[in-house]
N, C-alpha and C positions, 0 to 999 in steps of 0.2 A: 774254290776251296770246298771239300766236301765234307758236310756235316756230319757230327757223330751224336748216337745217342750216350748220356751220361752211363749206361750200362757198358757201352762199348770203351768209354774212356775208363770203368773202374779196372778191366782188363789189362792196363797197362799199369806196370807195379813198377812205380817209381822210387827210389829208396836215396837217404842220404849215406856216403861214407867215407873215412877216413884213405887219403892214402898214406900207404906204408911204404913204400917200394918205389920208387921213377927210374926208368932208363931211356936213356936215346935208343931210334930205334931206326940203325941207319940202313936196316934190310928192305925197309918198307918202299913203295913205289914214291910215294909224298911223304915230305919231312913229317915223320908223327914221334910219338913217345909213350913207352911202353908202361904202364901205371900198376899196379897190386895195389887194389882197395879192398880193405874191412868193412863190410857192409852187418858186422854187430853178428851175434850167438844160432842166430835163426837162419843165414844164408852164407855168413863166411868170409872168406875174401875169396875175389872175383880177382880175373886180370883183364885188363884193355889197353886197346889203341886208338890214342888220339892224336887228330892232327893239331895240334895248340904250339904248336913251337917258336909263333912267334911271339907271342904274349908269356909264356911260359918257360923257364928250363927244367929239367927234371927235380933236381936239388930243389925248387923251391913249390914243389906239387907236394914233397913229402910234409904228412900233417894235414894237409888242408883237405876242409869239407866236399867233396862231391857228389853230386844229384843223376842218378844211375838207372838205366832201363834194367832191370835184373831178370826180366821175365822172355825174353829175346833167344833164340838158340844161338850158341856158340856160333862164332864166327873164323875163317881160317885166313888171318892176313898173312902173307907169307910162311915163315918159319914159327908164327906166333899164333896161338889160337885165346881168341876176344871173347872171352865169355861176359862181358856188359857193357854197353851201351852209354858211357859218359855222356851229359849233355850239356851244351853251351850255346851261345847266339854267336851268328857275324858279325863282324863289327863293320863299319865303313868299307871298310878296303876286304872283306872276305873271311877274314881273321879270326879264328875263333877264340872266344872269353865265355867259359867255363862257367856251369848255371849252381848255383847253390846258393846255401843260407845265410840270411847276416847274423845269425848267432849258433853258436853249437849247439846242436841237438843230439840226442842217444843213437847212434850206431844202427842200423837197419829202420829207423823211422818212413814210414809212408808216407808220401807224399797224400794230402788228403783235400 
């Protein structure tokens, strides 16, 4: 594992936000899902792709809080360009489950 300094981790602008938008996104190489989140007045909504699908369907991402790299350059998946960085853990079996808050917070907040 290679160590960072706390200056090097404040470089990375982690933001919580709402999604608004889920679709399946069945262009993709691995089953993922196309997401529009509100990341609040100061950054907007963002689009991405994540692979969550088997913990997740679209319909029930819409609303819920997520925990988002915002500061990443666009990314080009397919026919879809990712402009942020969803983050979540593996579970057991590889599976990802989605990092966020246990309680709502304001729209673009810093991860601190």
């Amino acid at each position: 594992m290679t160590e960072l300094t706390f200056d090097e981790f404040l470089k990375v602008d982690i933001r919580i936000g709402q999604v608004t938008h889920a679709e399946a996104f069945p262009e993709a190489r691995k089953p993922a899902i196309k997401m529009w989140i509100d990341f609040g007045p100061e950054i907007g909504q963002r689009k991405s792709s994540a692979q969550v699908t088997v913990h997740y369907e679209p319909e029930t991402l819409v609303g819920r809080q997520v925990m988002g790299v915002v500061n990443f350059p666009p990314r080009q998946i397919g026919p879809f360009m990712s402009e942020v960085l969803v983050l979540g853990f593996a579970d057991d079996a590889g599976a990802i489950v989605l990092a966020g808050a246990d309680k709502d917070l304001p729209l673009g907040m810093r991860l601190c």
